[in-house]
DOKOLBA-866457 format. One record per residue (C-alpha): residue number from 0; x, y, z. Coordinates in nm, 2 decimals. Example, Ala and Ser with C-alpha at 12.3 -4.5 7.8 and 13.67 -1.06 7.14 Angstrom:
BEGIN
+-----+--------+--------+--------+
: num :     px :     py :     pz :
+-----+--------+--------+--------+
:   0 :   1.23 :  -0.45 :   0.78 :
:   1 :   1.37 :  -0.11 :   0.71 :
+-----+--------+--------+--------+
***
This chain:
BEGIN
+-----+--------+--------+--------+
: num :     px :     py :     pz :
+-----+--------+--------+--------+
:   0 :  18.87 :   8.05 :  11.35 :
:   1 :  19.01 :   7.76 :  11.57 :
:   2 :  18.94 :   7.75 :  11.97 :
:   3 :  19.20 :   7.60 :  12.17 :
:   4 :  19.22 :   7.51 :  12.50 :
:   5 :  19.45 :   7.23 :  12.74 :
:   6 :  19.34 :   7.08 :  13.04 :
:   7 :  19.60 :   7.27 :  13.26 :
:   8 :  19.36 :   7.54 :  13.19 :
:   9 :  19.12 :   7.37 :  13.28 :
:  10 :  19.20 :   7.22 :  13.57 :
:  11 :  19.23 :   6.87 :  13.43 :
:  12 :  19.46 :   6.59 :  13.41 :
:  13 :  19.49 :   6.29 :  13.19 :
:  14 :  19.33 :   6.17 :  12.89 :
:  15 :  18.96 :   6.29 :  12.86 :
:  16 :  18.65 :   6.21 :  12.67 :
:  17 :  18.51 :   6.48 :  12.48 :
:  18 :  18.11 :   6.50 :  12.32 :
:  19 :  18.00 :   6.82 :  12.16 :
:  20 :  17.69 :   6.86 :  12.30 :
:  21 :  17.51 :   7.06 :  12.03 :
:  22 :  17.65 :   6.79 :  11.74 :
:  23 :  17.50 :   6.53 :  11.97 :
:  24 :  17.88 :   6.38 :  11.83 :
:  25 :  18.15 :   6.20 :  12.01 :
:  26 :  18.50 :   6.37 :  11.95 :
:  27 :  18.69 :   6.07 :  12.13 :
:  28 :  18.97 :   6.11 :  12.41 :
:  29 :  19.18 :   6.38 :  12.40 :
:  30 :  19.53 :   6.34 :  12.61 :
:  31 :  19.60 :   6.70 :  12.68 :
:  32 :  19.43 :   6.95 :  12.49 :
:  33 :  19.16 :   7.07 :  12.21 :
:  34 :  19.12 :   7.24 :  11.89 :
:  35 :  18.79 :   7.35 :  11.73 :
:  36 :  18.66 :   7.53 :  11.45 :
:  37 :  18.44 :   7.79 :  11.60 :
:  38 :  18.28 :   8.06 :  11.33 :
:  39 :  18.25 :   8.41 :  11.43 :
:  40 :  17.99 :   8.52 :  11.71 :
:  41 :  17.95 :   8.12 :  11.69 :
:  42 :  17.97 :   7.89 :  12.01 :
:  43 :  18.06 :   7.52 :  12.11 :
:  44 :  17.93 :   7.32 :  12.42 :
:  45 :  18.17 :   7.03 :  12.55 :
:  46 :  18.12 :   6.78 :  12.75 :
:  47 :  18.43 :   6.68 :  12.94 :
:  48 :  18.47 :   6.37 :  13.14 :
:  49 :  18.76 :   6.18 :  13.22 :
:  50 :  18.87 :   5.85 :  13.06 :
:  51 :  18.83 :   5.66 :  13.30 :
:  52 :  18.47 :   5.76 :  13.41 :
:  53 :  18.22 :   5.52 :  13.32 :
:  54 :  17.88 :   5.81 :  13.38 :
+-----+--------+--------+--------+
***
């Protein structure tokens, strides 16, 4: 099952970097919105920052 979510929901704006904090990945910038694979009584933990943030 997919999880999606924009950044309207969110309350952002912009492009965004996104890091899966479990994965200890790097999922890259994302303009407006996200998609994920999430299994069944499963969870993900995102890290959003915007682009242009260099923390």
């Amino acid at each position: 099952m997919n999880v999606t979510t924009d950044w309207k929901t969110l309350n952002l704006t912009g492009a965004t970097q996104v890091r899966d904090v479990f994965s200890h990945s790097n999922l890259g910038l994302k303009n407006d919105a996200i998609s994920l694979p999430c299994p069944p009584h499963g969870s993900r933990l995102l890290l959003l920052k915007p682009a242009a943030s260099t923390n």
